[in-house]
Structure formats: C-alpha cells, structure tokens
N, C-alpha and C positions, 0 to 999 in steps of 0.2 A: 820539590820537583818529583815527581812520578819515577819509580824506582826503575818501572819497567820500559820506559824508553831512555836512549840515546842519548849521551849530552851533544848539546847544537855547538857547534864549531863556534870559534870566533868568543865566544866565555868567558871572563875572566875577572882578575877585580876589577869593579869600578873607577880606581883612581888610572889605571892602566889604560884606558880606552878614553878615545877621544867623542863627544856631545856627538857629534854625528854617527858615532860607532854604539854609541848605549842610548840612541833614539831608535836605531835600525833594531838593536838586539831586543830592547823591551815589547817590542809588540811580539817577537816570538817567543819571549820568557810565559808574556799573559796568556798565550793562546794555548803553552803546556801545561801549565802550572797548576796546581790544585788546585788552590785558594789564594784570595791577599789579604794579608791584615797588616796597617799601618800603623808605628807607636813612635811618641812621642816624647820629650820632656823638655819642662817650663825652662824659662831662661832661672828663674826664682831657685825652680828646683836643683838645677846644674849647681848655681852660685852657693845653694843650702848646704848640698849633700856630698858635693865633687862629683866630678864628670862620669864618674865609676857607677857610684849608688843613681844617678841619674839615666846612665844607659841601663842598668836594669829594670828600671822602672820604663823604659821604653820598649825591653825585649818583653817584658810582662803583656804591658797595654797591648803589643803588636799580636802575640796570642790568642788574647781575649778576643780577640778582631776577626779572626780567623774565621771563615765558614764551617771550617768542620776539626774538630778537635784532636789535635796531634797525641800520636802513642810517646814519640819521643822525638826530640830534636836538637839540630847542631849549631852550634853559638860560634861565633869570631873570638877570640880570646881565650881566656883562663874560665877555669868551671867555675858555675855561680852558687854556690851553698843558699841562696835566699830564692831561688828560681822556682822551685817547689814543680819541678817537671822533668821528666828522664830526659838526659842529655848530654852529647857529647862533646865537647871543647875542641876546637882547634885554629892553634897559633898561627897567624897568620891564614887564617881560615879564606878570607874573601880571594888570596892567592892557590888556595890548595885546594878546597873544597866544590865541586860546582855547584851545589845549592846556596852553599854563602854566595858567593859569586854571583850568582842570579837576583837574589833578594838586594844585595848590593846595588846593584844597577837600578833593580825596581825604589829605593833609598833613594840613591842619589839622583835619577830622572826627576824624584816624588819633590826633594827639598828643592833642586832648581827650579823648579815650575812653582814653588810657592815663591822662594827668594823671586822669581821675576815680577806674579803677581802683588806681592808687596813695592817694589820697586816706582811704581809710579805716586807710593804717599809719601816715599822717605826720596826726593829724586836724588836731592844733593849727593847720597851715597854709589849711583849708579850700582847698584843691586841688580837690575835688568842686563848688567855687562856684568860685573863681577859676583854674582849670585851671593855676595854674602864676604867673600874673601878679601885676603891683607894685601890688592895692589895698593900701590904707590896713592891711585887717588881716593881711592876707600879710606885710609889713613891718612891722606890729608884733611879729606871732609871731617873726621871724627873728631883733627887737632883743632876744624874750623867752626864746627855744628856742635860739637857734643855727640853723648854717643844715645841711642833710643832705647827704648823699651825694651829691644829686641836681640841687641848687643850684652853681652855676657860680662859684666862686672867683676868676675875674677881674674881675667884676662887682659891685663895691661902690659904693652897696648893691645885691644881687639887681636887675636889673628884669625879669627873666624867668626860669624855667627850664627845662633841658634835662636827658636822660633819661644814665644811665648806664650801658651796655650793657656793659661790660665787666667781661669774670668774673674780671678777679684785683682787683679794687676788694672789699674787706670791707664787704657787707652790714651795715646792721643787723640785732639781733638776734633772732632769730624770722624771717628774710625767706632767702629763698635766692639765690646769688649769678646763678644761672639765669633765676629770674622774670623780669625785665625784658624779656630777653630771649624768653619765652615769651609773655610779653602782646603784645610786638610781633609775633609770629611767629600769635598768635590771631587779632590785626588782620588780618592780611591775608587768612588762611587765612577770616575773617568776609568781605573781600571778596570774594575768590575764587566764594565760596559766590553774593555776591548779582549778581556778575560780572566780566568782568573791566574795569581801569582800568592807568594807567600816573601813577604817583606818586613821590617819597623824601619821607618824613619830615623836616619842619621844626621847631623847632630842633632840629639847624639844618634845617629846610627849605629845599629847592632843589626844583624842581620839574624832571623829566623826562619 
C-alpha cells in the first residue's frame, strides 16, 4: 500500500471480517494499491514439502507477479531465510500490520471466488457455500464421495482445502489440466481491471 496515504478505516485481518465486509473493502484496497500479484501452491506441493516450504513458494510466485518490483517487503509470520528479498516479518502480521491486512483480504476474496467457481464440478461438496471448509456437510460428502484432486492428503480428516495448480496432476474427467490455473490467472486479470493491489493467494495464503 502506498506509504503516503492514509489507512482506510474498517482494515483488518481477513478472518475478522465478514464476506460482505471484505467484498465492500476490496474494491477500495484495489483502487489504492500499487500493484497485485497473486501466488500459489499445488495441492502436490503442500503434501511434498509441508504447508511452510509450500507458503513460501507462494509468497515467491505472488512477487514475481507483481507489476513493479518491490525494494522490500512485509511477510505474516516468522522471517524466511529462502525468500531472497529485503523483509520484514511480522507475527500475527494480517492483525497488526495494514498492508498484510489488505493483501489478506485481496487472498481471501481471490480463493473464494475460485472455491465458488469450482463448486459446480465437485457439487456434492457444496464448495459454492462452504468455499472449501470443514462444516458438517463438506465432511460428510468426503466420508461419502471421497476426497478430489483438490483436497489436501496430509490432512486427515480435510479441515480445509487448497487449489491444485499443477499441470501434470490428472484432471478429472471433463475438466482441463489448465483450468485452474486459468481461474487464477482470470482473478487477477478481474483485479487488475478494478485496480491495482499487492497480494499471494492463501491457502496457502501468505500475504505480500
């Protein structure tokens, strides 16, 4: 966020604020924002590496994304020695911080809008309600269907899940190995459009 203006009221982390409150804030995060760049990681990757080495690899990508290239910048957590970029750590950042804070919300708006768009291949799961999360009937579909592509195997049972961008992972059928990868890429190309922000997609979300 722009050093030299004002944080906008009403800010805060993501999980704090209700869908109607981080739909109203995102359109004015994009309109102050520098830039957005949104990052990623595989369901593959989380399962390979743990959820840790997998958010770095998403505060990475979200970087690379970037319009215009950051002198330094401020992480959610503990410092990352592999980050290979000036920056400042802070704990519980998306609560203290308001640029975490922002990119957060820009996160979390970015995954439910894909969790919805997924929602009508996978329906049994009701994804379009529960964007991805452990209610009651999300976990019973999982004990009734099985779990997808998209669901996180080191996670038993599910309590969340995350997106699988990578294209040598086999698609279900009728679905292209591409897609996901194109909703994400619609995402931003939708913020871009309503302005810019600077964000990585969570889960794993990390906020830059």
């Amino acid at each position: 966020m722009p050093h030299e203006k004002r944080a906008m009221p009403g800010i805060n982390d993501s999980k704090q604020l209700s869908a109607r409150k981080r739909e109203q804030l995102v359109h004015k995060i994009l309109a102050a924002a520098v830039g957005v760049g949104i990052g990623a990681a595989s369901v593959r990757e989380i399962d390979r590496y743990n959820i840790y080495q997998a958010s770095v690899l998403a505060i990475r990508r979200a970087l690379r994304r970037l319009p215009v290239a950051p002198h330094h910048v401020v992480v959610d957590g503990k410092a990352i020695r592999t980050l290979h970029v000036g920056h400042t750590a802070v704990v519980h950042g998306d609560a203290r911080c308001y640029s975490i804070a922002c990119a957060s919300i820009v996160a979390k708006i970015t995954r439910d809008r894909v969790m919805r768009a997924l929602g009508p291949r996978y329906p049994v799961y009701k994804w379009e309600e529960n964007v991805g999360y452990a209610t009651a009937l999300h976990l019973r579909s999982i004990a009734a269907h099985g779990i997808t592509p998209h669901h996180r195997r080191s996670f038993l049972p599910v309590s969340q899940i995350s997106l699988d961008f990578s294209p040598d992972v086999a698609p279900p059928a009728g679905e292209d190995a591409g897609d996901l990868s194109a909703l994400v890429e619609s995402m931003e190309s939708e913020f871009r459009n309503e302005g810019p922000a600077a964000s990585s997609l969570k889960e794993p979300p990390q906020a830059s």
